[in-house]
Structure formats: structure tokens, C-alpha cells
N, C-alpha and C positions, 0 to 999 in steps of 0.2 A: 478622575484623571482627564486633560485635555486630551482632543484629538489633534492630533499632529498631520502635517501634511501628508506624510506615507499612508496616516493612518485613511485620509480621503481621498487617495490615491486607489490606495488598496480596497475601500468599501464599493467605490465608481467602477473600478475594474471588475468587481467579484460581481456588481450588479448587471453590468451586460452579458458575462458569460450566464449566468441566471436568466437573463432575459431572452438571451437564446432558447436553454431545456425549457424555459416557460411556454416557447412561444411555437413550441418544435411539441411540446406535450402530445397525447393520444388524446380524440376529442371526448371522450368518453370520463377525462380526468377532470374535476375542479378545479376551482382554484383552491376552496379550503382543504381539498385533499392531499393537492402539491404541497398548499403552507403545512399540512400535517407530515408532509413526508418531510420536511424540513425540521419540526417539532415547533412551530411557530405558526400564529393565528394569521389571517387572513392580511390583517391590516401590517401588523410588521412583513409578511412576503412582500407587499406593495413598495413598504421603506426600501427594504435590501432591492430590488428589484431599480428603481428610480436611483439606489446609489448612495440613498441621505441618511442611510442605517449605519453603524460598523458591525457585521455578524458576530455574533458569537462566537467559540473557536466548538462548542458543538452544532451550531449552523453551518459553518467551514466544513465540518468533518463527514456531515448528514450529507452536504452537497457534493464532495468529494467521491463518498460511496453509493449514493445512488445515483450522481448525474457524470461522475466524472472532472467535477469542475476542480481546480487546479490553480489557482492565481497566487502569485511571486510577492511575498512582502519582502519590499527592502530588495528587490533580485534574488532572494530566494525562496526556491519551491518548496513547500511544504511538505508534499507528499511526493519526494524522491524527483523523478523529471519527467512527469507527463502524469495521463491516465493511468487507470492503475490496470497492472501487468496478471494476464490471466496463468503466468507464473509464481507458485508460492515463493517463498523466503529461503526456505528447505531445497525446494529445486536449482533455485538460483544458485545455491553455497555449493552444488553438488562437486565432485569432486572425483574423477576416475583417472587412477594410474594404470596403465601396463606394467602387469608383475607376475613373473612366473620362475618357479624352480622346477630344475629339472634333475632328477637320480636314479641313478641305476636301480638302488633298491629304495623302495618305497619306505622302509623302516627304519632308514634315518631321516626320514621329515616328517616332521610335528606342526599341528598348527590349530592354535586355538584362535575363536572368534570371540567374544564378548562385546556383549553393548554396555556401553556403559553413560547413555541419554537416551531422551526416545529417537534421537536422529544421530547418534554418535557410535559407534563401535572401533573397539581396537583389535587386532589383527596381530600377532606372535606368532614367530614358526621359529621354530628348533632344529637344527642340522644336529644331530649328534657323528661324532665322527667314526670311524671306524678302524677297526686296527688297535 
């Protein structure tokens, strides 16, 4: 498959932000070590780094989780809109209503709780009436 203009758009871009965490690294890092944190050898980091590579999308995804890097193909972001959020997925859906019953006697409300996901439960209460 040709590479397409976005597609050297997107490789140029993905290589400066890289050339950044490269250049920002701890000095006690390699280079073959970066490239292994990447899962790629010394000489393809160079490629992608200079911009004359197109990464792979598990290149993308390794730089993603361990550097943060982030680059828009076509205008859009791949991984949501930015860096990634030291909020789970779980937290983020969270969901809290105000809800309360109030009775005289306690022995007409019922209420059972059930899960029914590891992050889901449903919630039934029962008035029975009286009289």
C-alpha cells in the first residue's frame, strides 16, 4: 500500500513528539533500550524518530503508554483527547443519584441490591402498602 500524504504527515509529526521523550529520556537510558521500549531495534527508533518511518499501530500504542505521545491522524486523536487520564473507564461512567425513602414503619420497604456485571448492579425496593 502507498503512503499517502496524511500518512507523511502523520509519521513527521509522530517523530518530533518522539524526539522530544527521546531527547528528555533519563541519562542512564539507551538508546537500544528506548527502541526496546518501543518493541523495535535501534535503527527503525532512528527512522521513526527523523519522521521517514510510518509506525506501526503497535509502535503508536507502546508510545502512547509509555510516553504519553498522542498524534491526530486525519484530525483525529486516537487515544481519546490528550494524555492518558489517571482516571479508569469505570470511574469515569460513575454515576450517583440522590435517592431516599422515607416511612413510618420500616416493614413496608423492601430492597434488594444485586450485581449483575463486575461494575453494574440493580437496585429494587418494594413499598408494600398497608391497610
Amino acid at each position: 500500500m502507498k503512503r499517502t500524504r496524511s500518512d507523511d504527515a502523520f509519521a513527521a509529526e509522530f517523530g518530533r513528539e518522539l524526539s522530544l521523550k527521546y531527547r528528555n529520556r533519563e541519562d542512564d537510558v539507551t538508546d537500544e533500550q528506548f527502541a526496546a521500549s518501543l518493541g523495535v531495534c535501534r535503527p527503525a527508533l532512528m527512522k521513526y524518530l527523523s519522521g521517514s518511518a510510518m509506525p506501526s499501530l503497535s509502535v503508536v500504542v507502546l508510545a502512547f503508554r509509555r510516553y504519553g505521545i498522542n498524534v491526530p491522524y486525519l484530525g483525529t486523536p486516537l487515544f481519546g483527547k490528550g494524555r492518558r487520564s489517571t482516571r479508569s473507564a469505570a470511574d469515569a461512567a460513575q454515576l450517583i443519584l440522590p435517592f431516599s425513602v422515607q416511612s413510618v414503619d420500616a416493614d413496608i420497604v423492601e430492597t434488594n441490591l444485586d450485581r449483575k456485571s463486575p461494575h453494574g448492579f440493580e437496585l429494587r425496593v418494594r413499598l408494600r402498602k398497608l391497610g
